[in-house]
C-alpha positions as CSV (number, residue, x, y, z in Angstrom):
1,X,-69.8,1.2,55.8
2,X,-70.8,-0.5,52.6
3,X,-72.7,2.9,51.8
4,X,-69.5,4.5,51.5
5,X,-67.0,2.2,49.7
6,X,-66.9,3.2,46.0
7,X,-65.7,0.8,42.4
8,X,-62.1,1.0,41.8
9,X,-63.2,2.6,38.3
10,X,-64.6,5.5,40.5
11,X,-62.1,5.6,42.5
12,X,-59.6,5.9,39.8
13,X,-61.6,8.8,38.0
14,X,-61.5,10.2,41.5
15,X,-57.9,10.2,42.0
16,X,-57.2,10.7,38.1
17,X,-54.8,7.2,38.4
18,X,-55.6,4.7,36.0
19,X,-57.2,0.7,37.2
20,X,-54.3,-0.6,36.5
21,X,-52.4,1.8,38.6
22,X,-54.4,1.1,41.5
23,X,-54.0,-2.7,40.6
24,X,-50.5,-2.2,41.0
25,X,-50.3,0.1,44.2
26,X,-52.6,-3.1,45.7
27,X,-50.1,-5.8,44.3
28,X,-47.3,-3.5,45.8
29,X,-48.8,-2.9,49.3
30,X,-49.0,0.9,48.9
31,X,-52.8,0.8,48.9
32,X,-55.2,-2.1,49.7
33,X,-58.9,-2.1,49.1
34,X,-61.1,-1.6,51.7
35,X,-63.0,-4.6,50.4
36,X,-62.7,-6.7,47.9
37,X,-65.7,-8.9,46.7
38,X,-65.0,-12.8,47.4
39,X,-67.0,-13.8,44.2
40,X,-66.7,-11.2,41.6
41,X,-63.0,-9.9,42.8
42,X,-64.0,-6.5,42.2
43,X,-62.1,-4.6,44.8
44,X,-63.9,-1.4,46.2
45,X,-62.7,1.8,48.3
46,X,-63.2,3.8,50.8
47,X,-63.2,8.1,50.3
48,X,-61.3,8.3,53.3
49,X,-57.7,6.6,51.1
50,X,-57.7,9.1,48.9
51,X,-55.6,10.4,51.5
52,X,-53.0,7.5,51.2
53,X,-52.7,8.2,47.4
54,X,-52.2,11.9,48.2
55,X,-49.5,10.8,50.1
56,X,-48.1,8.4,47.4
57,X,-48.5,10.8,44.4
58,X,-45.9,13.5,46.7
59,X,-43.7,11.0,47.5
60,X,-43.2,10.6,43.6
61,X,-43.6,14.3,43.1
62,X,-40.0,14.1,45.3
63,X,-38.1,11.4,42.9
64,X,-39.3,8.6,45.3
65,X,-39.7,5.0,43.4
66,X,-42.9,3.3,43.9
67,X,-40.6,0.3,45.9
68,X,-39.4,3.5,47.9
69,X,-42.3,4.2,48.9
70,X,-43.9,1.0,49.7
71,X,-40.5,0.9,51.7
72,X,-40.9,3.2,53.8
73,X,-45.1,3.0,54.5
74,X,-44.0,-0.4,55.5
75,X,-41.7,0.7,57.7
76,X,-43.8,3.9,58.7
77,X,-40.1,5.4,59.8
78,X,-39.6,9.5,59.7
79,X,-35.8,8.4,59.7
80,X,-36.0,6.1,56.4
81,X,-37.9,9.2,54.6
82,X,-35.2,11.9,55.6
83,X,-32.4,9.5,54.2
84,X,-33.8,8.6,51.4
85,X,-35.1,12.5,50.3
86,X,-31.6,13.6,51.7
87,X,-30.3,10.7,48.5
88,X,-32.7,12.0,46.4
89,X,-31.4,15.9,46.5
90,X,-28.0,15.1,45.8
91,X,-29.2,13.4,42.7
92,X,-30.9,16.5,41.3
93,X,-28.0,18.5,42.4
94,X,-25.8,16.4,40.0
95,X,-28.4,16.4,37.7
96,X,-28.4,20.3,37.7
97,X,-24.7,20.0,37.3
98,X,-24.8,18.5,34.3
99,X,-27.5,20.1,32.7
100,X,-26.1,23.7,33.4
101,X,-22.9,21.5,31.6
102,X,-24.4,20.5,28.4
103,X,-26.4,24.2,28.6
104,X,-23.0,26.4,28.2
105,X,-21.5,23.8,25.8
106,X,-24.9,25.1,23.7
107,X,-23.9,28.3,24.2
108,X,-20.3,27.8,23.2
109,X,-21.4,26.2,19.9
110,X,-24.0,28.9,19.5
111,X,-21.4,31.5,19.8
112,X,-18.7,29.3,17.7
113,X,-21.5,29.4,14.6
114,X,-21.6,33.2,15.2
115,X,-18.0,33.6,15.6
116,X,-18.0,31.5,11.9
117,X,-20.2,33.4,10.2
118,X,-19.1,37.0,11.3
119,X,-15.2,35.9,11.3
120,X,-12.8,37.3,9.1
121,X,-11.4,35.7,5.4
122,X,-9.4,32.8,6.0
123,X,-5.7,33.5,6.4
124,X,-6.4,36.9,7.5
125,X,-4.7,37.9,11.1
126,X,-6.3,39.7,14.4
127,X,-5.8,40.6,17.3
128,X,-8.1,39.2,19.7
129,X,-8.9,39.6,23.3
130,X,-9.9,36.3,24.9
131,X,-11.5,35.9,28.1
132,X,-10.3,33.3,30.6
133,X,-11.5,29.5,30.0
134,X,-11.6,26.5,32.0
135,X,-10.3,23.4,30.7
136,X,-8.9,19.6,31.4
137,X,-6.6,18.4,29.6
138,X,-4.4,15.3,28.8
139,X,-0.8,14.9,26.6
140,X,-0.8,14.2,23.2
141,X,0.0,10.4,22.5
142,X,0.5,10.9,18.7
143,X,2.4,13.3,16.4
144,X,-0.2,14.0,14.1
145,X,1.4,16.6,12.2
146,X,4.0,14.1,11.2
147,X,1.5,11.3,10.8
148,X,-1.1,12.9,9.1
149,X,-5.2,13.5,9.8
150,X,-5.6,9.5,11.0
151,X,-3.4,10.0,13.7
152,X,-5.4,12.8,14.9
153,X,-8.3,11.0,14.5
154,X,-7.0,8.3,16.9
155,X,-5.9,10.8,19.0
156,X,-9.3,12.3,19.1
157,X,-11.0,9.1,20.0
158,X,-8.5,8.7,22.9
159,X,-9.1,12.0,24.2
160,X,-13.1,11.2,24.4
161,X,-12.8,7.9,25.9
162,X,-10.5,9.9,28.6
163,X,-12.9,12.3,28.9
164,X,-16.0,9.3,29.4
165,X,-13.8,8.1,31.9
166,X,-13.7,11.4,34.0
167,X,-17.5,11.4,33.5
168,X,-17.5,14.6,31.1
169,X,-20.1,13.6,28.3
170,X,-18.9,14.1,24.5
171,X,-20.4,17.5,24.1
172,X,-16.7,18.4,25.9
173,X,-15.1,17.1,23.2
174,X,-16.6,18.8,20.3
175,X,-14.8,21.8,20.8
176,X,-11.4,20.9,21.8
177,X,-7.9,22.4,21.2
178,X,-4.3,21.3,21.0
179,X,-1.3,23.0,21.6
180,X,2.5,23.5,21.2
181,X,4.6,24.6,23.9
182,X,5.8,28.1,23.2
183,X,9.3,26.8,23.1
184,X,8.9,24.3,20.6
185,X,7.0,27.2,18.5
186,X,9.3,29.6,18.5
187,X,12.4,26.7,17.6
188,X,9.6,26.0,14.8
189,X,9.1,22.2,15.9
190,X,5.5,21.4,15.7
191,X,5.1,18.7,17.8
192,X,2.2,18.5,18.9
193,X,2.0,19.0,23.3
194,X,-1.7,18.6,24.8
195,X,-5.5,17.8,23.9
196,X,-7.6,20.7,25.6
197,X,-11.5,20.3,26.5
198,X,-13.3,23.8,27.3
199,X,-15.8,23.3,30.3
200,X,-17.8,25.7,31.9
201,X,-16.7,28.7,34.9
202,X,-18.6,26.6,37.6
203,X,-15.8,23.5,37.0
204,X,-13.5,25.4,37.9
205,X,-13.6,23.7,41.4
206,X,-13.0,20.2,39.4
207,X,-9.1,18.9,40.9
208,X,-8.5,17.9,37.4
209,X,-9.4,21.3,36.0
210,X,-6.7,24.1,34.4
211,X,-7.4,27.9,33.5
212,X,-6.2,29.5,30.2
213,X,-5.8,33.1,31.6
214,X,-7.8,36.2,29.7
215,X,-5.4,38.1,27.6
216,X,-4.5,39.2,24.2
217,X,-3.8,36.9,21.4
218,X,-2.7,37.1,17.9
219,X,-5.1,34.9,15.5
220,X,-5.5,33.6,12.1
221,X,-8.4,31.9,11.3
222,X,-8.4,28.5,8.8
223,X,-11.0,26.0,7.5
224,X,-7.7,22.8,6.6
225,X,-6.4,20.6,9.2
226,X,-3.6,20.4,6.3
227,X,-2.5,24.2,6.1
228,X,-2.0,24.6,9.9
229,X,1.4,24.4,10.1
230,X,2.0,26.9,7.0
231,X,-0.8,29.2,8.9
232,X,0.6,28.6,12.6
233,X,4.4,29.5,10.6
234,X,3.0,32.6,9.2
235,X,1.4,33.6,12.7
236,X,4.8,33.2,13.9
237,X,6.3,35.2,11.3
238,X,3.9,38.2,12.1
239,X,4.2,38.1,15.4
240,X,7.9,39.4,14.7
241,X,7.8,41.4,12.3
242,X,5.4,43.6,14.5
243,X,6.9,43.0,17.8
244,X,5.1,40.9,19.3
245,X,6.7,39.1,22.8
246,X,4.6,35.4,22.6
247,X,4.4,34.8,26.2
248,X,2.4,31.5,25.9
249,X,1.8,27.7,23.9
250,X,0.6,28.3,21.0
251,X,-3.3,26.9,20.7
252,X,-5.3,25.3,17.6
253,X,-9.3,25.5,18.8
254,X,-11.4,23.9,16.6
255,X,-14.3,26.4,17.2
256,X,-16.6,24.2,15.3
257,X,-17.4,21.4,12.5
258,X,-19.2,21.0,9.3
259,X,-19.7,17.2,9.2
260,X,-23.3,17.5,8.4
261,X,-22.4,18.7,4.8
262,X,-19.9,15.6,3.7
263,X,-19.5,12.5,5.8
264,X,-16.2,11.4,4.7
265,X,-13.3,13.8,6.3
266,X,-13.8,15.8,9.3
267,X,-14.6,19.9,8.4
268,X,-13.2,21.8,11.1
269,X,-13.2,25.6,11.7
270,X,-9.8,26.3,13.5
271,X,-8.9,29.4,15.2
272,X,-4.6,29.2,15.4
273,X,-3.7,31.2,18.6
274,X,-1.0,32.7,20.5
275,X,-1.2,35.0,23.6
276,X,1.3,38.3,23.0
277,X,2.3,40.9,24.7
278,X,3.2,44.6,23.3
């Protein structure tokens, strides 16, 4: 028997843990020596355990905490290691959630960047067709557009702290819209109606989530938070003159934001928006 056992520095080079792993794995219960020396305290081990740390090392391969797993070899119980995996998959099913999340809010701001660069002069008018988009969305609490960019700001900050709250992280917020309903547009009140945050196709199953339906939309593009309302007026004004039927709110998307370049006012790339029909 004493032919057999091996130093825990073997066995560590063995198993490709470190001493003080296996230190810890003996303080924890999860693997004891098969003898340790009475004078020197040198703890040795048997070949055979290499099985036990086999064991251990897919147990964390799984998501399984070391107090997990000393847990359940305690316990040796089939039924404490199904309920505990069974935890452990929803976990990483949540965690998939929100990394495919934070993935097309990448793309979004990839494809805002593109949209910046390849978009038309500023002022100039299109005609756009805009696939559907999932949002959430809460009411306005301030009128900016009387009260000026600080009362968006505040606005803004509420909007993300309501967002935190429904457990969607800030990337939601950095490309957000607001809107005026279309009959306040066409009366030419611009009061401002609802903050929109764009999530991804898969929330659409969210109770809290709304669809923007796919459709045709007259645009003007802008780089001032100041000249919207003169743009959103002269939107308006096209829209007439070329017969356009608005059949929706009008939208401001802030496609994207320059901040990196001057830290004292927020730069925002707006696309002003309003679905038509011909």
């Amino acid at each position: 028997m004493e032919r057999d056992l091996i130093s825990i520095g073997k066995m560590a080079r063995m198993s490709g843990l470190s001493v003080p792993t296996l230190r810890l794995y003996d303080e924890m219960g999860l693997l004891k020596p098969a003898r340790v020396d009475k004078k020197t305290g040198y703890r040795y081990y048997s070949l055979s355990q290499n099985a036990r740390l086999d064991m251990i090392a897919y147990m964390k391969e799984l998501g399984m905490s070391l107090s997990e797993i000393s847990d359940v070899l305690k316990k040796e119980d089939l039924a404490l290691i199904e309920q505990i995996l069974a935890r452990k998959n929803e976990q990483l099913h949540e965690q998939m959630r929100e990394l495919k999340s934070r993935h097309e809010a990448v793309e979004r701001a990839i494809a805002s960047i593109e949209r910046y660069r390849k978009s038309p002069a500023t002022g100039t008018v299109s005609l756009e067709y805009i696939d559907r988009r999932v949002v959430v969305s809460m009411p306005c609490r301030e009128d900016f557009y009387r009260l000026g960019l600080q009362s968006y700001e505040n606005s803004l900050a509420g909007f993300r702290r309501a967002l935190a709250e429904k457990g969607l992280p800030q990337v939601h917020s950095y490309n957000v819209a607001t809107t005026i309903t279309s009959a306040d547009f066409a009366e030419e009140k611009y009061v401002p109606d609802r903050f929109y945050a764009f999530l991804g196709p898969q929330d659409i199953s969210r109770p809290d989530a709304e669809v923007l339906d796919s459709g045709m939309y007259a645009c003007i593009y802008l780089d001032s938070f100041d000249r919207e309302i003169e743009s959103a007026g002269r939107l308006r004004d096209i829209c007439r003159e070329n017969g356009y039927r608005i059949c929706g709110d009008y939208i401001c998307e802030v496609l994207t934001e320059f901040n990196v370049f001057d830290s004292r006012t927020r730069a925002m790339f707006l696309r002003l928006q309003v679905p038509v029909r011909f």
